[in-house]
mmCIF file of the N, C-alpha and C atoms, coordinates in Angstrom:
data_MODEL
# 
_entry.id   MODEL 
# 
loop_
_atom_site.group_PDB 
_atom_site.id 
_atom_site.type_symbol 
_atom_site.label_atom_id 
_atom_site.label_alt_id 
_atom_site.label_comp_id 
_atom_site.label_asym_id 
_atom_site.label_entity_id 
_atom_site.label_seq_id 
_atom_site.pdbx_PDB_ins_code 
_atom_site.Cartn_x 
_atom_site.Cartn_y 
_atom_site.Cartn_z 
_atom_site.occupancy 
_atom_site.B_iso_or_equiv 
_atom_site.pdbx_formal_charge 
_atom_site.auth_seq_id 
_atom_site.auth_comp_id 
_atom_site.auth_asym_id 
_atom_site.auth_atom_id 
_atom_site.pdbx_PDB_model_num 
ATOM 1   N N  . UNK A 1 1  ? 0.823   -1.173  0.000  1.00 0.00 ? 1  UNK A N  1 
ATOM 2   C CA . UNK A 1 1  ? 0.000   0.000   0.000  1.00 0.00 ? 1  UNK A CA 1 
ATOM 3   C C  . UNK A 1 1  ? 0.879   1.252   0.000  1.00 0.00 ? 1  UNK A C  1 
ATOM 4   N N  . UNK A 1 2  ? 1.509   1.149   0.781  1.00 0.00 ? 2  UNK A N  1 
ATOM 5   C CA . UNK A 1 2  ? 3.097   2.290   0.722  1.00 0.00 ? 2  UNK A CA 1 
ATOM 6   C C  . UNK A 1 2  ? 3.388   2.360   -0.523 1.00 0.00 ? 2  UNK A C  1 
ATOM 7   N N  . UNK A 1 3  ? 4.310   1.591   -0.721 1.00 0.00 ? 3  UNK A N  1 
ATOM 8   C CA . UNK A 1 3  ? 4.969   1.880   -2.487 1.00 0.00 ? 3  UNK A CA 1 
ATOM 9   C C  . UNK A 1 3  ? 3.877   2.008   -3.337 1.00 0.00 ? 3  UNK A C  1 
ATOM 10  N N  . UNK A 1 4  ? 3.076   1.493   -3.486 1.00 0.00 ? 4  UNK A N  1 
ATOM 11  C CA . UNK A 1 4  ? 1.808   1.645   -4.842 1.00 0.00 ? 4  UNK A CA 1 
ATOM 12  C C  . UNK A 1 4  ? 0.887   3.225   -4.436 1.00 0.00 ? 4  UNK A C  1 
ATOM 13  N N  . UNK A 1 5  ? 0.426   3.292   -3.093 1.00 0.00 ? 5  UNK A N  1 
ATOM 14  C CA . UNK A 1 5  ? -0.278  4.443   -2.955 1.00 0.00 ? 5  UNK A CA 1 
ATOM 15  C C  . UNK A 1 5  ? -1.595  3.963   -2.757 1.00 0.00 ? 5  UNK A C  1 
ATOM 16  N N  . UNK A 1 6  ? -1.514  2.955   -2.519 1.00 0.00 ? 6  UNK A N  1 
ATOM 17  C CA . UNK A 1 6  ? -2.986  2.415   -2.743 1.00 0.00 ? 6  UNK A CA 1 
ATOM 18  C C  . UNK A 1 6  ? -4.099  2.640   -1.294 1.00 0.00 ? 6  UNK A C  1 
ATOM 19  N N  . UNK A 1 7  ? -5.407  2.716   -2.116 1.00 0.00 ? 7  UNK A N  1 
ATOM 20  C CA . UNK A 1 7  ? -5.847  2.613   -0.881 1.00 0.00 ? 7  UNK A CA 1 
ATOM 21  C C  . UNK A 1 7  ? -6.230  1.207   -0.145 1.00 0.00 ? 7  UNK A C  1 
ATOM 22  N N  . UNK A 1 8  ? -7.488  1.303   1.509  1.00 0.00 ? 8  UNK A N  1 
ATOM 23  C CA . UNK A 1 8  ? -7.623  -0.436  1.534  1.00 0.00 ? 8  UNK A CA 1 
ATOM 24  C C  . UNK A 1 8  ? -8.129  -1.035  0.701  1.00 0.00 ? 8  UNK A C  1 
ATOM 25  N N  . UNK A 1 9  ? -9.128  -0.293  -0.031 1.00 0.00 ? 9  UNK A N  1 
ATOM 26  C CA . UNK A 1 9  ? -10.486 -1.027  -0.898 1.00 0.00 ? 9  UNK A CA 1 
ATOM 27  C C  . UNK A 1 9  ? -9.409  -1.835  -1.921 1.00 0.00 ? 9  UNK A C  1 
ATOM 28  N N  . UNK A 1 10 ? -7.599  -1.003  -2.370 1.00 0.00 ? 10 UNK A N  1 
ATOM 29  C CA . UNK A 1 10 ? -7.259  -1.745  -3.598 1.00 0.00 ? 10 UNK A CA 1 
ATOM 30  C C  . UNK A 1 10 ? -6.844  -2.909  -3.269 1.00 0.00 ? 10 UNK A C  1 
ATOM 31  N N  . UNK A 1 11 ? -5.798  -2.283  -1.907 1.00 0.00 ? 11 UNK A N  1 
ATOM 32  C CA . UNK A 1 11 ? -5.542  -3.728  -1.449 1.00 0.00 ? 11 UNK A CA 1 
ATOM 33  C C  . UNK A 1 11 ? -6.397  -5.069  -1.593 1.00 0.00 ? 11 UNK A C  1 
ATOM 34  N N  . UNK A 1 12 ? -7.338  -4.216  -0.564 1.00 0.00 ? 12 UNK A N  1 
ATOM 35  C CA . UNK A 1 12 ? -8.653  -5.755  -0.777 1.00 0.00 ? 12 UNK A CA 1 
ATOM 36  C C  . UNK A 1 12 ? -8.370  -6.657  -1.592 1.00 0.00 ? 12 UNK A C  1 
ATOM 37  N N  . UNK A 1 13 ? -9.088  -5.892  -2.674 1.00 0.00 ? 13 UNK A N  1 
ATOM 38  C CA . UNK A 1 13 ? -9.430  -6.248  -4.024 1.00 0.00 ? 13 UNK A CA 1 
ATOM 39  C C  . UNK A 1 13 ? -8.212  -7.130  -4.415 1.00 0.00 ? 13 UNK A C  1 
ATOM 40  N N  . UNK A 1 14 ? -6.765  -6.906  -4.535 1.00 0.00 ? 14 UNK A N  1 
ATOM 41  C CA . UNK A 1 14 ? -6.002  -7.487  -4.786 1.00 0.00 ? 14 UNK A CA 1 
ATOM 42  C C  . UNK A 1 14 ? -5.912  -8.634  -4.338 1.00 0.00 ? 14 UNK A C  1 
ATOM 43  N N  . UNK A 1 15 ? -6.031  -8.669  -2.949 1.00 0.00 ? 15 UNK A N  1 
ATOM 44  C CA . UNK A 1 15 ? -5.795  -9.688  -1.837 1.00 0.00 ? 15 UNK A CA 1 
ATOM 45  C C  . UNK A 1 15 ? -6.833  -10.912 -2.242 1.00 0.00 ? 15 UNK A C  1 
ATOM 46  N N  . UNK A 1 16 ? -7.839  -10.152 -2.414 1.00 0.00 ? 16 UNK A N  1 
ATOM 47  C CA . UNK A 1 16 ? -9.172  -10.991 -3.128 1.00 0.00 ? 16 UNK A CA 1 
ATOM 48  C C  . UNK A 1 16 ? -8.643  -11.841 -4.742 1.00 0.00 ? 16 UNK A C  1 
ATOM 49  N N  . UNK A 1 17 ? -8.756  -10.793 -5.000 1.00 0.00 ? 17 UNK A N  1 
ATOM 50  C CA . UNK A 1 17 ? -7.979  -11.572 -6.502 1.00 0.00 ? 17 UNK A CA 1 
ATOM 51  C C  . UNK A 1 17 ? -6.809  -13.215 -6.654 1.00 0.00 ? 17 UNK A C  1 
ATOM 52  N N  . UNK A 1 18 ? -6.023  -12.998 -5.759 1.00 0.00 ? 18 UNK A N  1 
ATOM 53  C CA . UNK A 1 18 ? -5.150  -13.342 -5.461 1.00 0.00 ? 18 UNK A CA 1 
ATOM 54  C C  . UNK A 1 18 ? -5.451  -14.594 -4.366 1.00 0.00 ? 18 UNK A C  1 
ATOM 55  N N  . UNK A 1 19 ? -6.517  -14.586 -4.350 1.00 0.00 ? 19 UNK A N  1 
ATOM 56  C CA . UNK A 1 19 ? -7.424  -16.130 -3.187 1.00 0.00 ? 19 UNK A CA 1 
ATOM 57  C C  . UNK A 1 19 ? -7.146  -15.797 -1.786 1.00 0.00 ? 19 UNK A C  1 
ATOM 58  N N  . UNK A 1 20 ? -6.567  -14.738 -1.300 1.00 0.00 ? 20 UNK A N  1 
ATOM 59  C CA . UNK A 1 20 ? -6.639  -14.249 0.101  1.00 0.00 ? 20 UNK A CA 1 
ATOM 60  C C  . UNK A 1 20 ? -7.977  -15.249 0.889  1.00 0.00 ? 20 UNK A C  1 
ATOM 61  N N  . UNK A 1 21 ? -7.462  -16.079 1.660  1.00 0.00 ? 21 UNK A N  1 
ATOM 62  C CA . UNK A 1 21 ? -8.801  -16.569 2.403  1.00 0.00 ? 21 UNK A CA 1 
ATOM 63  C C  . UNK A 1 21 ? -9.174  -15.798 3.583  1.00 0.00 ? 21 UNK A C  1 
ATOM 64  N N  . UNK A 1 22 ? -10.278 -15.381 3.645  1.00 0.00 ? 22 UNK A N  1 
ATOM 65  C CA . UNK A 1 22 ? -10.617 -14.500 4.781  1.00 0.00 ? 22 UNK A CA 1 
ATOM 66  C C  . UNK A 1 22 ? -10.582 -15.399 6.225  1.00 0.00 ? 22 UNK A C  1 
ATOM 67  N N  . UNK A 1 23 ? -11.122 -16.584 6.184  1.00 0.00 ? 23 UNK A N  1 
ATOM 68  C CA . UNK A 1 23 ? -10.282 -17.150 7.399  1.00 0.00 ? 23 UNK A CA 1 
ATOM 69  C C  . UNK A 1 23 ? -8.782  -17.057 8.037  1.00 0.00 ? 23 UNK A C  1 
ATOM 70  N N  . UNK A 1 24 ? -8.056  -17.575 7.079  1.00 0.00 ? 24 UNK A N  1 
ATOM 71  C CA . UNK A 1 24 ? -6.509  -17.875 8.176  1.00 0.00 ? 24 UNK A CA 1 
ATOM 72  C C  . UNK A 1 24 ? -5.962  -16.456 8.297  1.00 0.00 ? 24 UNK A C  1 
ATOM 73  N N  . UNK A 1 25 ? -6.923  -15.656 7.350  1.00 0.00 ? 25 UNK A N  1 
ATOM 74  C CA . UNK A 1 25 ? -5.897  -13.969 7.012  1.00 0.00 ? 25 UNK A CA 1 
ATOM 75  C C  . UNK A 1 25 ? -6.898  -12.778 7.199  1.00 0.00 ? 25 UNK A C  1 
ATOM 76  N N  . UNK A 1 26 ? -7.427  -13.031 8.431  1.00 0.00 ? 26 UNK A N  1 
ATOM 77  C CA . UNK A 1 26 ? -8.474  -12.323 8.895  1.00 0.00 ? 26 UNK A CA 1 
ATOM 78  C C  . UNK A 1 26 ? -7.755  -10.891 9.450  1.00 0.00 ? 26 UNK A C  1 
ATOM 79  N N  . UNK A 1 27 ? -6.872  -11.372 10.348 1.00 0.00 ? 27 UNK A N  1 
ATOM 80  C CA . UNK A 1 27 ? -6.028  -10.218 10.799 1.00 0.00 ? 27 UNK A CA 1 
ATOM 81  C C  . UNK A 1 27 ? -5.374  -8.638  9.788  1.00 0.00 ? 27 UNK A C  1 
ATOM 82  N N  . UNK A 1 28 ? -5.145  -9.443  8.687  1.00 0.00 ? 28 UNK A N  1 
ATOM 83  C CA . UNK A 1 28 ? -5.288  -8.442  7.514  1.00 0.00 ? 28 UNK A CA 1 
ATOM 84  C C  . UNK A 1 28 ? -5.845  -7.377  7.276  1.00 0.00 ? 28 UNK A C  1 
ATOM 85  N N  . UNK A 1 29 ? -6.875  -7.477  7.299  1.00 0.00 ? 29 UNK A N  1 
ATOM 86  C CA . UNK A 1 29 ? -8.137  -7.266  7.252  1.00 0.00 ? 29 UNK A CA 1 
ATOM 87  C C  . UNK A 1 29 ? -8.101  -5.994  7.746  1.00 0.00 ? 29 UNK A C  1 
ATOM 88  N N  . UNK A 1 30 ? -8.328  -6.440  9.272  1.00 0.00 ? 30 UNK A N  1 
ATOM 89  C CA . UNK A 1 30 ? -8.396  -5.330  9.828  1.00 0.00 ? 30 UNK A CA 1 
ATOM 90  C C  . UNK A 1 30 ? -6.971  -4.133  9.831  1.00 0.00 ? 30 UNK A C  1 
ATOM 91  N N  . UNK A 1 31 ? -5.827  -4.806  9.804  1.00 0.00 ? 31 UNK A N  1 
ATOM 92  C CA . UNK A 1 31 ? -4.304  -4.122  9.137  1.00 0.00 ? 31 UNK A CA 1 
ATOM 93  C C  . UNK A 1 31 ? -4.826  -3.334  8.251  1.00 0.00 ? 31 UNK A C  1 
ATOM 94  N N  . UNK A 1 32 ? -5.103  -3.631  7.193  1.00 0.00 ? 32 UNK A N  1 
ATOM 95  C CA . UNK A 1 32 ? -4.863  -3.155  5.575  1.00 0.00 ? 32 UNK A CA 1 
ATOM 96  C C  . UNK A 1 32 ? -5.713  -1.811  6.377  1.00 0.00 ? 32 UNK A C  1 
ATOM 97  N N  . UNK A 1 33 ? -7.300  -1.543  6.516  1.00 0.00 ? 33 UNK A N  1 
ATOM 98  C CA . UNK A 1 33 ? -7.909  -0.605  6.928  1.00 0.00 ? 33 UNK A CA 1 
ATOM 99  C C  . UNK A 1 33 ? -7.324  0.228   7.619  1.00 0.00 ? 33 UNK A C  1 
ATOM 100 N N  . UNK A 1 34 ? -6.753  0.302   8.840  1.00 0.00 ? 34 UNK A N  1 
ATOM 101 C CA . UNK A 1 34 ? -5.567  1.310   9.725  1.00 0.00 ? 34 UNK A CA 1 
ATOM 102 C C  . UNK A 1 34 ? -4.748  1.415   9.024  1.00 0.00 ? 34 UNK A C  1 
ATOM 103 N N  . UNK A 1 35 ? -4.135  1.070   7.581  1.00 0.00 ? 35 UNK A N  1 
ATOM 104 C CA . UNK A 1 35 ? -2.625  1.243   7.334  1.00 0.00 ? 35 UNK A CA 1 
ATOM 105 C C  . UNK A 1 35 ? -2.223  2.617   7.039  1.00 0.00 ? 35 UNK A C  1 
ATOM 106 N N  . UNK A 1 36 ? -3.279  2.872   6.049  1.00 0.00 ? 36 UNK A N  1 
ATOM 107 C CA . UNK A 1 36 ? -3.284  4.361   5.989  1.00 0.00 ? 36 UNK A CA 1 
ATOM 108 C C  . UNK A 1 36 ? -3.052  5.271   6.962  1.00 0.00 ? 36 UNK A C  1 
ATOM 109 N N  . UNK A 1 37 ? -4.007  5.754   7.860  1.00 0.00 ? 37 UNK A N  1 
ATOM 110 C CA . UNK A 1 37 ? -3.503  6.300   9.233  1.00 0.00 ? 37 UNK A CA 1 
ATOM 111 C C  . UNK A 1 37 ? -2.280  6.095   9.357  1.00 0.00 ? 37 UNK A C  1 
ATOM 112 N N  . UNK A 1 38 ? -1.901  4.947   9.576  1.00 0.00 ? 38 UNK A N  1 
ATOM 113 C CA . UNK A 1 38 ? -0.425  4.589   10.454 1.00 0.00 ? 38 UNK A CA 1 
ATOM 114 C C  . UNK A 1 38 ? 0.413   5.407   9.123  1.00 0.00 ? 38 UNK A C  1 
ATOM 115 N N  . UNK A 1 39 ? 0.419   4.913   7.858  1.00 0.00 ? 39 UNK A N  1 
ATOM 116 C CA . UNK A 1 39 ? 1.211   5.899   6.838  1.00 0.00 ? 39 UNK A CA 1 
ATOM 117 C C  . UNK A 1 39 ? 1.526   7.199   6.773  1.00 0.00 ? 39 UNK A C  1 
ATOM 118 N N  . UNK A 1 40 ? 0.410   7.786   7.444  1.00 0.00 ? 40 UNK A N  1 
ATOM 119 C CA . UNK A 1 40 ? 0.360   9.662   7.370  1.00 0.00 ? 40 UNK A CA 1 
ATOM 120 C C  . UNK A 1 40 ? 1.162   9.988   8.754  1.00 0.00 ? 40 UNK A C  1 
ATOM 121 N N  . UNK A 1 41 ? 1.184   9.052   9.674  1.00 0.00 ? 41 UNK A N  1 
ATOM 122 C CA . UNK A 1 41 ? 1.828   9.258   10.758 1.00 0.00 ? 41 UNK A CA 1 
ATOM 123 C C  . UNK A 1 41 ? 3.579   8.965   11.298 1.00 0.00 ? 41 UNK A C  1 
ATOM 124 N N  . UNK A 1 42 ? 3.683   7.970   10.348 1.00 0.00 ? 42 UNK A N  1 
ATOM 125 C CA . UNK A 1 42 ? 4.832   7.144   10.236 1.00 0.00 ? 42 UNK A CA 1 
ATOM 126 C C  . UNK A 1 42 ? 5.995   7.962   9.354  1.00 0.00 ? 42 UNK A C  1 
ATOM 127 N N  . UNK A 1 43 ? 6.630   8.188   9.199  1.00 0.00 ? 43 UNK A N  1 
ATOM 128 C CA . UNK A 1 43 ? 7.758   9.070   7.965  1.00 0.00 ? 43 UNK A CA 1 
ATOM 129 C C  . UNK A 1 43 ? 8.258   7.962   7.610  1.00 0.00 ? 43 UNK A C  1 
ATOM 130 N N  . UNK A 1 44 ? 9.170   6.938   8.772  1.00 0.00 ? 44 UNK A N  1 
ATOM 131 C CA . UNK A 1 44 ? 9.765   6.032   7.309  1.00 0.00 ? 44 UNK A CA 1 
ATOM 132 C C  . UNK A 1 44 ? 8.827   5.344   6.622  1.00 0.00 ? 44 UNK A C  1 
ATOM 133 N N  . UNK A 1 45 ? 7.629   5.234   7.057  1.00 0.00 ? 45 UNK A N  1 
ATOM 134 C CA . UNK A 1 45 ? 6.834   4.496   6.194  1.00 0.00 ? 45 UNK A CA 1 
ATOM 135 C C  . UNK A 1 45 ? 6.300   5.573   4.631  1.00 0.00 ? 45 UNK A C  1 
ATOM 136 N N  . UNK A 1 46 ? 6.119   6.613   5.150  1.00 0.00 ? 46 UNK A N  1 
ATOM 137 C CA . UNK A 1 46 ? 5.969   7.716   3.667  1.00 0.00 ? 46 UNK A CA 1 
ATOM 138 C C  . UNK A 1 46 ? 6.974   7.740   3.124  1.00 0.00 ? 46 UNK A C  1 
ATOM 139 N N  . UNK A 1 47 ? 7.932   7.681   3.717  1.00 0.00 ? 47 UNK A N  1 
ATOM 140 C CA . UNK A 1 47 ? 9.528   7.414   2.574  1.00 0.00 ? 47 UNK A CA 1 
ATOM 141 C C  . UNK A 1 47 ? 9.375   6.352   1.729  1.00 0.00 ? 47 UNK A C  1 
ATOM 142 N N  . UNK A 1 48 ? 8.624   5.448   1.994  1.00 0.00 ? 48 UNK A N  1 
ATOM 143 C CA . UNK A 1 48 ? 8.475   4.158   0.950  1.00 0.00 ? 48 UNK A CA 1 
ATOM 144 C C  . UNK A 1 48 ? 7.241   4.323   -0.335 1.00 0.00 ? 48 UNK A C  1 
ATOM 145 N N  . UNK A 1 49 ? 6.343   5.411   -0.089 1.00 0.00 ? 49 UNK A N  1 
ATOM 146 C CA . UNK A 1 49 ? 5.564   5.931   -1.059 1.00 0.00 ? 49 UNK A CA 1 
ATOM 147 C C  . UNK A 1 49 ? 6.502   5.785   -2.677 1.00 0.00 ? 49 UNK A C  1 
ATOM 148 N N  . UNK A 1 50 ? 5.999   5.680   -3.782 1.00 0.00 ? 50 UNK A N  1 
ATOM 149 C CA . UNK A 1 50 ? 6.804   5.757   -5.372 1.00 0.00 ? 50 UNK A CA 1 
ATOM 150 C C  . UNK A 1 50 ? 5.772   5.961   -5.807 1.00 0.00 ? 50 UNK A C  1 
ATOM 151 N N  . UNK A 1 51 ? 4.381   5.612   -6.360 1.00 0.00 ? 51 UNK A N  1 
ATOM 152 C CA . UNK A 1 51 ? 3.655   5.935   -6.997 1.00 0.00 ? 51 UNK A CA 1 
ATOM 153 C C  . UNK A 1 51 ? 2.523   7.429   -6.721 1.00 0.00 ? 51 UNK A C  1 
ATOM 154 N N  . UNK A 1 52 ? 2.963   8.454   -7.756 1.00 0.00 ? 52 UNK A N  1 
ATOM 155 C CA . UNK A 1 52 ? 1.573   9.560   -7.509 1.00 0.00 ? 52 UNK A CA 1 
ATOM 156 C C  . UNK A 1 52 ? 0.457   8.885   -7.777 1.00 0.00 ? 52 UNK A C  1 
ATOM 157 N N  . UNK A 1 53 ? -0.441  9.990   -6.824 1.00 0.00 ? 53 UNK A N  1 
ATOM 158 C CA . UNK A 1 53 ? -2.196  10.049  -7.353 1.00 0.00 ? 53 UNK A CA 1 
ATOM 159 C C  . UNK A 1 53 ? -2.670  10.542  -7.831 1.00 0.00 ? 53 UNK A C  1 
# 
């Protein structure tokens, strides 16, 4: 989500794509949604940003 810019919904979607089972990778889930926050707050994590929006 860092390097791409993405938001959760893309993640999701990816994760989905990709056979993410919502059982064993539930915890995700709720990750991917906070990541953002934690991104705007974090600097080395905005240092890992590459893609504009």
């Amino acid at each position: 989500m860092a390097v791409d810019n993405w938001t959760a919904e893309e993640a999701f979607a990816e994760m989905m794509h990709f056979g993410m089972n919502r059982r064993i990778c539930f915890p995700l889930i709720k990750y991917e949604s906070k990541f953002p926050e934690r991104l705007k707050k974090n600097a080395d994590l905005r240092g890992a940003v590459v893609a504009q929006r």
